[in-house]
C-alpha positions, 0 to 999 in steps of 0.5 A: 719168080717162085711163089713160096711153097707150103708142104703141110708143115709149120715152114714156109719154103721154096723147094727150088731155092738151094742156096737158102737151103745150104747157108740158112740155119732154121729152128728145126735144123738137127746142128742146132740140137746136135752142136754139144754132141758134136764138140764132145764127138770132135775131142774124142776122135782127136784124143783117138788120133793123137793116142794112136799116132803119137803113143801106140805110133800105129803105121798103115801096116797095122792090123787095125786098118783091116776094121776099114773093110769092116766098116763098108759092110757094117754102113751098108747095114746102117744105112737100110736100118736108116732108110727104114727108120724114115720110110716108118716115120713119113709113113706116119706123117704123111697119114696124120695128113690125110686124115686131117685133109678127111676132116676138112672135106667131111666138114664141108661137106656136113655143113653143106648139107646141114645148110641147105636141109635146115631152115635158117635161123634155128637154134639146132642150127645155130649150135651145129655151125660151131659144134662141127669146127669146133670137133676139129678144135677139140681132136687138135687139143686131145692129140696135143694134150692141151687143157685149154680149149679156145673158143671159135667165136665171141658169142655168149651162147657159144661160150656158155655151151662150152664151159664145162668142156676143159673137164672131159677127159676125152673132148672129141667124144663129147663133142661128136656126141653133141653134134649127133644129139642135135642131129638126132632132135632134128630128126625126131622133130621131123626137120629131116626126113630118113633118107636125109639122115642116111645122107648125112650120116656117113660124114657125120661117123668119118669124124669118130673114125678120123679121131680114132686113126689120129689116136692110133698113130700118137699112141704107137710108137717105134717098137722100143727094141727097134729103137733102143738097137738103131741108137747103139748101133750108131753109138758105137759106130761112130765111136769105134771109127777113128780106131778104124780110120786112123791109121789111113787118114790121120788127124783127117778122121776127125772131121770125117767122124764128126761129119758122119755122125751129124749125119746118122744122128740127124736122120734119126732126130728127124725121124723122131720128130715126124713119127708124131705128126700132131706136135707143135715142132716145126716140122709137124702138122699145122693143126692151128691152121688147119683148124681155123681153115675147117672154122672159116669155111665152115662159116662161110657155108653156113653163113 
């Protein structure tokens, strides 16, 4: 039996299970979003058919069947547009999870570090065993543009530390800021020595560099033109084929205009959605996950 499979996504699937595929609607699926569109797209091409076949009575010695030939050109143009378009896009999503996968293992490793260097029972730290989970906490937040920080634990300490934070404007900032502050005491207190700093140095300046990656892909998005062109060449692809089809396939353009944008419409919604990986669609990054992973571990090495 094939165990389930988690492809850092918000779904849970086995990639060998075709048939669940085919016959089993999900959240995500574009028909869901693209069902309206579909009717409309549906009655047009049959009001195109019946217009042509019944009023203007077009024969297959038309003119117009020469916009086929047309058309083969003008889809192998679309299709590299496509191709591209989604290149771009998992480009960008499968970025955002490396970075979060640098973050988990930067995370440990600050927390191995740290528990070992540190004497046990201290409050510097007590205060870094919730402040480095609670950076990951803070960059989900920022990237998704959330107000509300959730707490890690129930300690009051914890709690009080943290009250003043749904008023930052830039929260992964404060709480990096944070764990250098404790870093920084410790060193002044002569808890580590400056070799010791350096070691654990390195960890500490991925987190910055990791939030600014994270900011880079969120806000840059698909240069408008690119995009704006790609959904009007679609647009008007689709809406020209059943001038172009009809006088050789008949009523059967229908269903094959309305299959063909399903198709082209759904790459690009697809497309849409992933370019963003820090989302809560169902197609983006678990970030909750991921948090609570960086938060049990983190836990467990300190503990």
């Amino acid at each position: 039996m094939f165990g389930i499979f988690y492809f850092c996504t918000m779904i849970a699937y086995n990639p060998k299970d075709w048939f669940t595929f085919i016959f089993r609607f999900h959240k995500s699926d574009t028909v869901r979003q693209l069902f309206p569109m579909i009717v409309a797209i549906a009655i047009y091409s049959l009001l195109v058919s019946y217009l042509e076949i019944h009023i203007i009575h077009i024969s297959k010695e038309s003119q117009l069947k020469n916009l086929s030939l047309i058309y083969s050109m003008l889809g192998f143009v679309i299709s590299l547009l496509l191709v591209f378009r989604t290149n771009t896009a998992y480009d960008r999503w499968w970025e955002g999870r490396r970075l979060w996968g640098q973050l988990i293992n930067c995370s440990r490793n600050l927390s191995v570090k740290l528990n070992q260097l540190l004497p046990n029972d201290t409050i510097h730290k007590t205060a870094l065993k919730s402040l480095i989970p609670y950076f990951a906490v803070s960059l989900k937040a920022h990237l998704r543009n959330e107000k509300t920080i959730p707490e890690l634990d129930e300690n009051a300490q914890t709690k009080d530390r943290f009250d003043f934070h749904s008023s930052i404007q830039h929260l992964p900032n404060q709480v990096a800021k944070e764990i250098f502050e404790e870093i920084d005491l410790l060193y002044k207190e002569g808890t580590i020595t400056d070799i010791q700093l350096l070691l654990i140095n390195n960890d500490y300046q991925q987190f910055i560099e990791i939030c600014g990656a994270c900011e880079r892909i969120k806000n840059t998005p698909i240069p408008y033109s690119y995009s704006a062109f790609l959904k009007k060449f679609i647009f008007f692809y689709i809406m020209l084929m059943p001038f172009a089809y009809v006088a050789s396939l008949g009523y059967t353009i229908i269903p094959v205009t309305v299959f063909t944008f399903y198709i082209l419409t759904s790459i690009e919604l697809i497309a849409e959605e992933i370019e963003n990986p820090f989302g809560s669609d169902a197609n983006d990054l678990p970030l909750d996950e991921l948090c609570k992973n960086i938060n049990r571990t983190c836990s467990e090495i300190f503990s």
